[in-house]
BANULO-26648 format. One record per residue (C-alpha): x, y, z. Coordinates in steps of 0.5 Angstrom, whole numbers, plus 500, padded with zeros to 3 digits. Layout:
<nudrens>
[[X, Y, Z]]
...
</nudrens>
This chain:
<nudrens>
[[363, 433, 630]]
[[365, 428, 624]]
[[361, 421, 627]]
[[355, 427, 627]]
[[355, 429, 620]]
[[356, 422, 619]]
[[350, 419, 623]]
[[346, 426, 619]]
[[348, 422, 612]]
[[346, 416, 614]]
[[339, 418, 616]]
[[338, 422, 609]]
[[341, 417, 605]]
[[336, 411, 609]]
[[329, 413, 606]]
[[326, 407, 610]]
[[329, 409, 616]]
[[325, 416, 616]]
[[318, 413, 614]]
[[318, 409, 621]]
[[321, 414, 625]]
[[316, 418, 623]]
[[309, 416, 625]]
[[312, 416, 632]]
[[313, 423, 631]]
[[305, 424, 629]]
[[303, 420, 635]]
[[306, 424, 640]]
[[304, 430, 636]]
[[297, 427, 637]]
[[297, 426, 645]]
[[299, 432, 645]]
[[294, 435, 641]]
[[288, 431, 644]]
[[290, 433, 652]]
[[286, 438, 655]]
[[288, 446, 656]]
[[290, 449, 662]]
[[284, 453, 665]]
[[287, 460, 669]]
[[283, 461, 677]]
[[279, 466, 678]]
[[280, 469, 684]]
[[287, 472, 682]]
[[283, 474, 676]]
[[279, 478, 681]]
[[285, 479, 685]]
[[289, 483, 680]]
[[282, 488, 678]]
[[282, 489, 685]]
[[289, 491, 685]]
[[288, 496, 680]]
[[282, 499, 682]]
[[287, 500, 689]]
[[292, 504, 685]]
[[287, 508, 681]]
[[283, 510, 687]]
[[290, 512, 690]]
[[293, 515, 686]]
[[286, 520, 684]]
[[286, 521, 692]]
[[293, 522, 692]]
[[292, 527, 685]]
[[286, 530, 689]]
[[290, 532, 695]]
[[296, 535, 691]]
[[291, 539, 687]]
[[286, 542, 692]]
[[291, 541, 699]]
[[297, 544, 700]]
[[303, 541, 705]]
[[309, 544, 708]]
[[314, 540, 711]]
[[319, 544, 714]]
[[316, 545, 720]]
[[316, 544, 728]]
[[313, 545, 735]]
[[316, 551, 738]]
[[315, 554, 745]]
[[319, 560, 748]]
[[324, 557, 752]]
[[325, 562, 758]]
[[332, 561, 761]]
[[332, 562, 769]]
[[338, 567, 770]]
[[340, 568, 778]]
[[341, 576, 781]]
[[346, 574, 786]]
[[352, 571, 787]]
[[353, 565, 791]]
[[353, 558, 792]]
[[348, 554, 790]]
[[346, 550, 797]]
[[341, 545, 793]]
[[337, 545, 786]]
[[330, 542, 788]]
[[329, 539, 780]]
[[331, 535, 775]]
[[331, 535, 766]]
[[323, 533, 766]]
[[319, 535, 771]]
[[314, 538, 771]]
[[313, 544, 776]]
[[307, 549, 779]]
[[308, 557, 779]]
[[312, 559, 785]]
[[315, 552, 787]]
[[322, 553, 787]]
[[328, 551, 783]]
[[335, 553, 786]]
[[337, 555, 793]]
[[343, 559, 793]]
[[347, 560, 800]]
[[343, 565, 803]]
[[346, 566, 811]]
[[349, 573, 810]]
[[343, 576, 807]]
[[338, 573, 812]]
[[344, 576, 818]]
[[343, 582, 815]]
[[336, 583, 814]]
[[336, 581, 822]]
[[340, 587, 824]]
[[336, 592, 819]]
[[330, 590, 823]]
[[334, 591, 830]]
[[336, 598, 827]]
[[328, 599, 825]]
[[326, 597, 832]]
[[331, 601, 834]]
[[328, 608, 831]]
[[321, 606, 834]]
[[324, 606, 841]]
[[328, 612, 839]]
[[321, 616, 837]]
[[317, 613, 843]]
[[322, 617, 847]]
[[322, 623, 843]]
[[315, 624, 844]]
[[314, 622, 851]]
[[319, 627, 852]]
[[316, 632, 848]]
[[309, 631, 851]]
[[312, 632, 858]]
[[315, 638, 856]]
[[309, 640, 853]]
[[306, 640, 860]]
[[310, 643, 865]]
[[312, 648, 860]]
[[305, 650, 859]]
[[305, 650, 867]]
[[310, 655, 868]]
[[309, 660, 862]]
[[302, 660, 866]]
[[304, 661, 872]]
[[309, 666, 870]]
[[303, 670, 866]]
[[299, 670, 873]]
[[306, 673, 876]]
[[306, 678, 871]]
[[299, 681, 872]]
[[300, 682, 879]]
[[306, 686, 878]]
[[304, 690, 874]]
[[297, 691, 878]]
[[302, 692, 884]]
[[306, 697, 880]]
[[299, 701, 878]]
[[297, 701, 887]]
[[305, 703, 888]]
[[304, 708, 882]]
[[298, 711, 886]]
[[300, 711, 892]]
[[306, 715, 890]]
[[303, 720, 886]]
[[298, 721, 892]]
[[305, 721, 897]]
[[307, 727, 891]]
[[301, 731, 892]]
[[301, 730, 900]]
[[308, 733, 899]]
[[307, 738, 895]]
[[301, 741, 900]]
[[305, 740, 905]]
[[312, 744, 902]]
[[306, 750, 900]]
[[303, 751, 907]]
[[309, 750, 911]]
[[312, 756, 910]]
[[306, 760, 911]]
[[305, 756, 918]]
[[299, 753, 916]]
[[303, 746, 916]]
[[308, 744, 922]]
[[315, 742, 920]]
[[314, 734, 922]]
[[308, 734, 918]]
[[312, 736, 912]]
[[318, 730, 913]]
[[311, 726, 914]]
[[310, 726, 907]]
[[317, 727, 905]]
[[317, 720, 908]]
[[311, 718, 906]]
[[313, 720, 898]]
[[319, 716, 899]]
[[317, 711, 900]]
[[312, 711, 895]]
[[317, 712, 890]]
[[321, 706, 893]]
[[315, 701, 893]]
[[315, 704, 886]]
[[322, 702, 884]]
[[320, 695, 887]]
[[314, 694, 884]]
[[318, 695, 877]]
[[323, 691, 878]]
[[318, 685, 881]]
[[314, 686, 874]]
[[321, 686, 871]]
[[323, 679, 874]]
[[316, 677, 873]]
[[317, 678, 864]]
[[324, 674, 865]]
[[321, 669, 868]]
[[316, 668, 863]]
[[321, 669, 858]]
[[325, 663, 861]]
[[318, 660, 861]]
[[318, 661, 853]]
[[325, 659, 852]]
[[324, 652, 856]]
[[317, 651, 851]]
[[323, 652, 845]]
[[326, 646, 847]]
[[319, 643, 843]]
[[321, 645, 837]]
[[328, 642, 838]]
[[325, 635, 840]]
[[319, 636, 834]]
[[326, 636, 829]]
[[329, 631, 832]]
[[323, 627, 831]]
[[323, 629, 825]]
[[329, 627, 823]]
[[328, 620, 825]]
[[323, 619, 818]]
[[328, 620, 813]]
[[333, 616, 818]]
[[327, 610, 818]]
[[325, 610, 811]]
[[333, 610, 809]]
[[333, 603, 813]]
[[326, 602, 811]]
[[329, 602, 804]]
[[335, 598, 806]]
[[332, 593, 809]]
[[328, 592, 802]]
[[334, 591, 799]]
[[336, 586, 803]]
[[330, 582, 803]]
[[329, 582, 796]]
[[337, 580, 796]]
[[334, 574, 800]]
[[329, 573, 796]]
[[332, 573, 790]]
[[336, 566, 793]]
[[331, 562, 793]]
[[330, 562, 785]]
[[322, 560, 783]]
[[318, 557, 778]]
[[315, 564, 774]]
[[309, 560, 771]]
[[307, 552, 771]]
[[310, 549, 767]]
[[316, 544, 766]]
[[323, 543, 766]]
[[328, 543, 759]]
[[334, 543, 762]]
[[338, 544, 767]]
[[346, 547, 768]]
[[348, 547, 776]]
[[349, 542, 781]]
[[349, 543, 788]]
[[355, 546, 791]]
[[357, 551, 785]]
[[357, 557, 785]]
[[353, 561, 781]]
[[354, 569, 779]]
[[349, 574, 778]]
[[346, 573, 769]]
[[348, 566, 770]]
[[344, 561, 766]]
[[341, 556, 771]]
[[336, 553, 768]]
[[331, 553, 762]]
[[324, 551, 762]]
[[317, 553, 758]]
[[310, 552, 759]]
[[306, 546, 755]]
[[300, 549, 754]]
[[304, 555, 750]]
[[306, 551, 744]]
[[306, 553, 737]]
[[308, 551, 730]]
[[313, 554, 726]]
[[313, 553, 719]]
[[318, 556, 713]]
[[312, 557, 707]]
[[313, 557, 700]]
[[312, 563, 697]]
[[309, 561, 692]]
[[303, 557, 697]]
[[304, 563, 702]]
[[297, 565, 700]]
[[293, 560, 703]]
[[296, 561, 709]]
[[293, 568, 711]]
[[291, 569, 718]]
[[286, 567, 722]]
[[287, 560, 717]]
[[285, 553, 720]]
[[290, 548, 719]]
[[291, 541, 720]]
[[297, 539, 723]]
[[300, 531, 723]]
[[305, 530, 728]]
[[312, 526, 726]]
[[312, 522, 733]]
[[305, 521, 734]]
[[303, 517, 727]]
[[295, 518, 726]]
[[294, 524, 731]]
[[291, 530, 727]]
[[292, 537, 731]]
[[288, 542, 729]]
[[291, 550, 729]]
[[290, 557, 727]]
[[294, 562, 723]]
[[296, 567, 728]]
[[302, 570, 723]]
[[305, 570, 717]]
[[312, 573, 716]]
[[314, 580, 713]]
[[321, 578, 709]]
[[324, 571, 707]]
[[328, 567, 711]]
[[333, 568, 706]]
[[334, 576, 709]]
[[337, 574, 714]]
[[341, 568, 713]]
[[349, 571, 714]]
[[351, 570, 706]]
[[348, 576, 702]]
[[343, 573, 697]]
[[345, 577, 691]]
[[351, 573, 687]]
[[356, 578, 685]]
[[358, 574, 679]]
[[352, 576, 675]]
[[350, 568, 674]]
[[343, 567, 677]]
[[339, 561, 679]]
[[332, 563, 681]]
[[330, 560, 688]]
[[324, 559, 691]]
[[323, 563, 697]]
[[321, 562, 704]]
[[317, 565, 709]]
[[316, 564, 716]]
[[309, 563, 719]]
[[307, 562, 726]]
[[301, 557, 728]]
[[298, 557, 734]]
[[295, 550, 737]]
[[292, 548, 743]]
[[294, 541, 747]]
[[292, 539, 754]]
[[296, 532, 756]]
[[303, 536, 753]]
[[305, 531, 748]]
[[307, 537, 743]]
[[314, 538, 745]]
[[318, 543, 742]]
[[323, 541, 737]]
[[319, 536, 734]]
[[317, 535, 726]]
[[311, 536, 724]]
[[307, 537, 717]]
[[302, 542, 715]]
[[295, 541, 711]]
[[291, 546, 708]]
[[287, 547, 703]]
[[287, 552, 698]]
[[280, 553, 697]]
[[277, 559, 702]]
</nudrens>
């Protein structure tokens, strides 16, 4: 420091020294004067207006949006998720599908063991053709009986009226004996009538009142027989029951071997609507009980959007409103989508810690409240679970 304080001296104290030193200062001070400026280019000129004019068109589009758009990003796709359950127990034998697929209504999904069911179906059948048999033989027997009865109870009814008309002629004969006896008893004792002719008549009265005695009794027999006749049609009525008695017997089976189809068709677990597979929850050879959850599966082209809307922007959600919907997973894709429901209370109505603090400090929080939007879609790229945001304007 002291030898540059020193040389400092030296140099105020040297006047001559400064003189020559100073016009090679001016020299290169005038160098430097007489070099030309540097021009700037143009294109970055143009490129920073251009930058500009970008920024400022974005951000007035960007304004624009925010004032007469309105988004909502608390939102995704949604389906009903139907989980297909089993009715019977059993063990599950094969499941025809895997996580993904893509099913027809009716294919089917899970098989479950289904020998006992399909033996059991068999025996009612056999039971069933049993009873048919049973009433093909009930009715022949009956038409059967019908005849021959008929033919007897005929014949019985033409023995009885020749009884009674041979009881009438012996009834006759008798009383036409009678008068000859009772002439004959009058005119004896006058002489006017031999003794043998009396005994004649009293014979021939007898006799008469025997035959009328026999033509009884036959006619007697003749309604005994028909009676029998009758009896023997009776056997009808037993047979018409015993064929009655076969329908309840026939539609008790009949019910039961319903049942047990239907038990043999609750084995064979079908898709109930075109659609795909989310899920799956059995592999072959477990076994499954009545309710268990097997799988889960939805229909693609039933998908929805749900949205939580700010209760401050629920009013540019009413019904019937047309939405634009941008999905997450499908960048510059736009879907287009209806209102069809705008929720009765805040989500927060339902949350499990009640909303009022008891402590008496209150923050004021927007609310929400659930909207449903329906949306069409063809290749099934919607799936439920994906974010989605919504846009929609404020006007209309």
């Amino acid at each position: 420091m002291d030898q540059h304080v020193t040389r400092l001296e030296r140099q105020s104290d040297d006047p001559e020294t400064d003189l020559r030193t100073a016009p090679d200062k001016e020299t290169e001070a005038g160098s430097e004067a007489v070099s030309p400026p540097r021009r700037t280019r143009p294109w970055r000129r143009y490129g920073a207006i251009m930058a500009a004019l970008v920024v400022l068109g974005a951000g007035g589009w960007w304004l624009y949006q925010q004032f007469t758009h309105v988004f909502v990003t608390d939102a995704r796709i949604a389906a009903d998720i139907v989980a297909v359950s089993s009715r019977v127990p059993g063990w599950v034998t094969a499941v025809e599908v895997t996580a993904g697929d893509t099913v027809r209504k009716g294919d089917i999904l899970v098989r479950i063991d289904d020998r006992e069911s399909r033996l059991r179906v068999q025996e009612l059948d056999a039971q069933l053709a049993g009873i048919a048999r049973r009433r093909e033989e009930i009715e022949a027997r009956i038409a059967l009986t019908d005849r021959q009865t008929e033919s007897r109870i005929t014949a019985r009814q033409a023995a009885i009226r020749a009884a009674e008309a041979a009881l009438a002629a012996a009834t006759a004969q008798r009383d036409l004996a009678k008068a000859e006896n009772d002439r004959a008893e009058k005119l004896v004792p006058r002489g006017l009538l031999t003794r043998e002719r009396l005994d004649q008549t009293r014979a021939a009265l007898e006799t008469a009142t025997q035959q009328v005695s026999k033509a009884r009794a036959d006619l007697e027999n003749a309604r005994a027989v028909f009676a029998e006749a009758e009896a023997a049609r009776g056997e009808l009525t037993v047979l018409q029951r015993q064929l009655a008695e076969l329908d309840p017997e026939e539609q008790r089976l009949r019910a039961q071997r319903e049942r047990a189809a239907l038990d043999l068709e609750d084995r064979s677990i079908v898709m109930p609507f075109a659609g795909v597979v989310d899920q799956t929850f059995v592999d072959e050879g477990e076994y499954v009980t009545p309710g268990q959850r097997l799988l889960m599966v939805h229909d693609p082209q039933r998908v929805r959007v749900e949205a939580n809307v700010k209760e401050t922007d629920i009013r540019f959600f009413r019904p019937g409103k047309t939405v634009t919907i941008t999905v997450d997973a499908l960048p510059g894709r736009r879907f287009e989508g209806k209102v069809t429901r705008v929720g009765q209370a805040a989500t927060s109505e339902f949350a499990l810690l009640p909303n009022p603090n008891p402590s008496g400090n209150f923050t004021k929080i927007t609310q929400r409240l659930p909207i449903r939007i329906a949306v069409e879609q063809e290749s099934g790229e919607l799936k439920p679970g994906m974010m989605v945001e919504l846009e929609a304007r404020t006007g209309g």
